[in-house]
C-alpha positions as CSV (number, residue, x, y, z in Angstrom):
1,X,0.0,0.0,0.0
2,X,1.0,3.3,-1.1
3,X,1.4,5.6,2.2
4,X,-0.5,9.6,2.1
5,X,0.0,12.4,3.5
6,X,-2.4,15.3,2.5
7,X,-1.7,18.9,3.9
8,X,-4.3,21.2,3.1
9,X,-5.6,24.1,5.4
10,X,-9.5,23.3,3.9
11,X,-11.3,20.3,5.8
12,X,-13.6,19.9,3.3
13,X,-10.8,19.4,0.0
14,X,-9.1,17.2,2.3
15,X,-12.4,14.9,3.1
16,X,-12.5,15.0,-1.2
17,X,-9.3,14.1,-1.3
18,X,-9.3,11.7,1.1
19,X,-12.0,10.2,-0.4
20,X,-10.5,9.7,-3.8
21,X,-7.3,8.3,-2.2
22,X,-9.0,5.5,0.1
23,X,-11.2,4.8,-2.8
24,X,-7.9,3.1,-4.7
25,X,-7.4,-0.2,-3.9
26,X,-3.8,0.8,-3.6
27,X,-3.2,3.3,-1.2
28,X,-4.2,5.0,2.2
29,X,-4.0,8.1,4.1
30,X,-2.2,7.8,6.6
31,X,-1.9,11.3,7.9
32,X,-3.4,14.8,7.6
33,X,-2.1,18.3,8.3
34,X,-4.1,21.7,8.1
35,X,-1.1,23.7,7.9
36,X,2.7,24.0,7.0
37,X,4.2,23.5,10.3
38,X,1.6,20.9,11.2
39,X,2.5,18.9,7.3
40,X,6.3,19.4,8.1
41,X,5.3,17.8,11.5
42,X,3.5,15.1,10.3
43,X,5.6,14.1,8.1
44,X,8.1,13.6,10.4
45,X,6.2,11.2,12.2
46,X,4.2,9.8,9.8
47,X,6.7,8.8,7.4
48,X,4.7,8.5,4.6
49,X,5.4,7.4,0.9
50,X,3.7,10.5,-0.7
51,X,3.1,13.8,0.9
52,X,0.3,15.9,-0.9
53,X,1.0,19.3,-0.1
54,X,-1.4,22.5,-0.9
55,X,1.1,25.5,-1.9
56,X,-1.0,28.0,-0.3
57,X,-1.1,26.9,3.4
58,X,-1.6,29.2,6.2
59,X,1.3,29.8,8.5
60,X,4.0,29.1,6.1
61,X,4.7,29.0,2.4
62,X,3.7,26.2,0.5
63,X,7.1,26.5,-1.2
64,X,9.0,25.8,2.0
65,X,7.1,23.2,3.4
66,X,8.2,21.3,0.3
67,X,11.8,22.5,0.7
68,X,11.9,21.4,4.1
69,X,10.3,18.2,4.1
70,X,12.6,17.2,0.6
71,X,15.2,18.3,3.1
72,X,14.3,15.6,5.7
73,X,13.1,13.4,3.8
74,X,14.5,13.3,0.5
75,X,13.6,9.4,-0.6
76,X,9.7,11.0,0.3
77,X,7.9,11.8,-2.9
78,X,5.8,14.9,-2.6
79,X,3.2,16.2,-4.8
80,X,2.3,19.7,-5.4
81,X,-2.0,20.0,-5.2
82,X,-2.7,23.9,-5.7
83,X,-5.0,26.5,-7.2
84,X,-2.2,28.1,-9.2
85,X,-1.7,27.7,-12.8
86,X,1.3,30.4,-13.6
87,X,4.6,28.8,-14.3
88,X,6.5,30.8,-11.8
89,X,4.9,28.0,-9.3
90,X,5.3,25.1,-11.5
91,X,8.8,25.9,-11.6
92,X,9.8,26.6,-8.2
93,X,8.0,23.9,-6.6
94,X,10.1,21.6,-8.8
95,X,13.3,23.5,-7.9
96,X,12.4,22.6,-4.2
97,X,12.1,19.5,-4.2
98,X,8.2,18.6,-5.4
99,X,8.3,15.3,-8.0
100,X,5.0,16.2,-9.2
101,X,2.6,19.6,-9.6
102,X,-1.3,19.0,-10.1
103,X,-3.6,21.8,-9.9
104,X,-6.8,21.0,-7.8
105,X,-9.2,21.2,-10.9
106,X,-7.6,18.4,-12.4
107,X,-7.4,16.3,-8.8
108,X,-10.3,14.5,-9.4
109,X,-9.0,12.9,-12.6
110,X,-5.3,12.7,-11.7
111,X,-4.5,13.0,-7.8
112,X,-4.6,9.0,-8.3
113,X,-2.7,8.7,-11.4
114,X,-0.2,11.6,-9.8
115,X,0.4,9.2,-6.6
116,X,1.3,6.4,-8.3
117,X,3.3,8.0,-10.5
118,X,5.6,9.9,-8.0
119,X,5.9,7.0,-6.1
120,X,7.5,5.0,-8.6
121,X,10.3,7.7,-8.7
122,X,8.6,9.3,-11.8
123,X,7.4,13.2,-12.2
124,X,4.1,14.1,-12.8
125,X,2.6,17.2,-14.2
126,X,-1.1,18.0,-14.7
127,X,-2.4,18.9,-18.2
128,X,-2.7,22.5,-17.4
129,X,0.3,22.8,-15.0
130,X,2.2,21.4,-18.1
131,X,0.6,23.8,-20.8
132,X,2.3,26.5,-17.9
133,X,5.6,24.8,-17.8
134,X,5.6,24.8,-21.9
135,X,4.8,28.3,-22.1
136,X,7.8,29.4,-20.0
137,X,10.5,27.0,-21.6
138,X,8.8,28.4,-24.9
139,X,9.5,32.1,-23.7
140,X,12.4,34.5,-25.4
141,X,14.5,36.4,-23.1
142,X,12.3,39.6,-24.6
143,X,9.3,37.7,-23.1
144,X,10.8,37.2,-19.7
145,X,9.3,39.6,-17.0
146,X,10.4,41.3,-14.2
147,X,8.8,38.5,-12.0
148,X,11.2,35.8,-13.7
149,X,14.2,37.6,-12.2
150,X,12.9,36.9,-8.7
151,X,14.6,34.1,-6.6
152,X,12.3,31.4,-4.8
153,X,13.3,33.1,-1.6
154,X,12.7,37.1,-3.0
155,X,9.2,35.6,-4.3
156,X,8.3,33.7,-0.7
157,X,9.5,37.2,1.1
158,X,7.2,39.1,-1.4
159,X,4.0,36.7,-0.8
160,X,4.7,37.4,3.1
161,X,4.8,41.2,2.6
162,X,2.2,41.1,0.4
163,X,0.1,39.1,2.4
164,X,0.4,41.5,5.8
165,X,2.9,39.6,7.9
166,X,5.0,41.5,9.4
167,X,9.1,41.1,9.2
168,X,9.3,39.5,11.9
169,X,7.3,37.2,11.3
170,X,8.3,36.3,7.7
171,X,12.0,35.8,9.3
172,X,10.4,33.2,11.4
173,X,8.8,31.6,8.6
174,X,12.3,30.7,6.9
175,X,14.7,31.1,9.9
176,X,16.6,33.7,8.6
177,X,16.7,37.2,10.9
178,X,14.9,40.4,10.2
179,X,17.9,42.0,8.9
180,X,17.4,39.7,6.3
181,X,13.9,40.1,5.8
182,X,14.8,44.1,5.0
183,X,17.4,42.8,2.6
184,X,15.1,41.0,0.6
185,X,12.7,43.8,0.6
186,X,14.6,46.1,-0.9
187,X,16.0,44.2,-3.2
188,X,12.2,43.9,-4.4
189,X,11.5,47.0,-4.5
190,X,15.0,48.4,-6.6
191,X,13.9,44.8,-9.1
192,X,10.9,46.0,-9.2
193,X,10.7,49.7,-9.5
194,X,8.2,49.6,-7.3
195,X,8.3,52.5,-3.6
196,X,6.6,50.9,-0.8
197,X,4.7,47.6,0.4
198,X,1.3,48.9,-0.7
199,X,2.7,48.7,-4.4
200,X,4.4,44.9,-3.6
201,X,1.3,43.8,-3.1
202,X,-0.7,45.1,-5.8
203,X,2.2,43.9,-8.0
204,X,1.3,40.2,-6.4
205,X,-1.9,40.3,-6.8
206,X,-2.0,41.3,-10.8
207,X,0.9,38.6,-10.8
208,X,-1.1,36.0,-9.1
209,X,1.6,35.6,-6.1
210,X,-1.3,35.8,-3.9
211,X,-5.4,36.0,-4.2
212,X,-7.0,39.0,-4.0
């Protein structure tokens, strides 16, 4: 039996998805987490073969809860369930550590398919999370945007402005200090152009980096 862990902050996607995965005669769930820390937790303990992991969690970024458990665990497959489409995430989730990337529209008709496949050591990309990925590989460097330029950390600091937190608190996110929170932000703002937080976070919320 194929092992599951699903991390999602909704109760109700994770009753779907647990649904879906219990329903293969194949695999289980063996553990469920609500938010980053708690999914980093759990898979600690838990040890499971395949750690489904919503990129939007509250608490910490989706992008670092991957990072960290690949970190830990790095024979653990981990598969990438999320509302985002844009390749920015595609790519950085893979960079991290993620073997697969399905977007929850598609979970119905692949979460299955995406398991199995990650668990045999494979990679796994939804239809539409691999019509994103195409896109960027297709793009010329006159194509590329200012967002491109970003590093996986510069776009997790930007998602924590962006979303309210406060330095502090984004520097307890990723264990780095508040000195190096500042760094990061302006180093945003001068790749940017961009003069203040309010302006970070409209920017990441026409660039999809967070919801509106």
């Amino acid at each position: 039996m194929i092992r599951v862990l699903l991390a999602d902050d909704h109760s109700i996607v994770r009753d779907g998805l647990r649904r879906l995965v219990d329903g293969a005669d194949d695999m289980t769930v063996v553990s469920e987490a609500a938010d980053g820390r708690e999914a980093i937790r759990k898979a600690d303990e838990a040890l499971p073969d395949v750690a489904v992991v919503d990129i939007s969690m509250p608490g910490m970024d989706g992008l670092e809860v991957v990072e960290r458990i690949h970190g830990a665990h790095p024979k653990m497959a981990i598969l990438v369930l999320t509302m985002h489409e844009e390749e920015q995430y595609v790519v950085r989730a893979f960079g991290v550590g993620a073997s697969g990337y399905i977007t929850k529209r598609a979970a119905a008709d692949q979460l299955i398919k995406g398991i199995r496949k990650v668990h045999e050591g494979g990679r796994y990309l939804s239809d539409d999370a691999a019509e994103a990925l195409a896109r960027r590989m297709g793009k010329g460097p006159a194509e590329r945007t200012s967002l491109d330029a970003l590093s996986t950390r510069e776009i997790q600091v930007l998602r924590g402005l962006a979303l309210g937190r406060s330095n502090r608190e984004i520097a307890e996110s990723y264990a780095i200090s508040t000195k190096t929170v500042d760094t990061y932000r302006f180093r945003l703002l001068k790749k940017l152009g961009l003069r203040n937080n309010a302006e970070l976070t409209r920017f990441a919320i026409q660039n999809r980096i967070i919801e509106s």
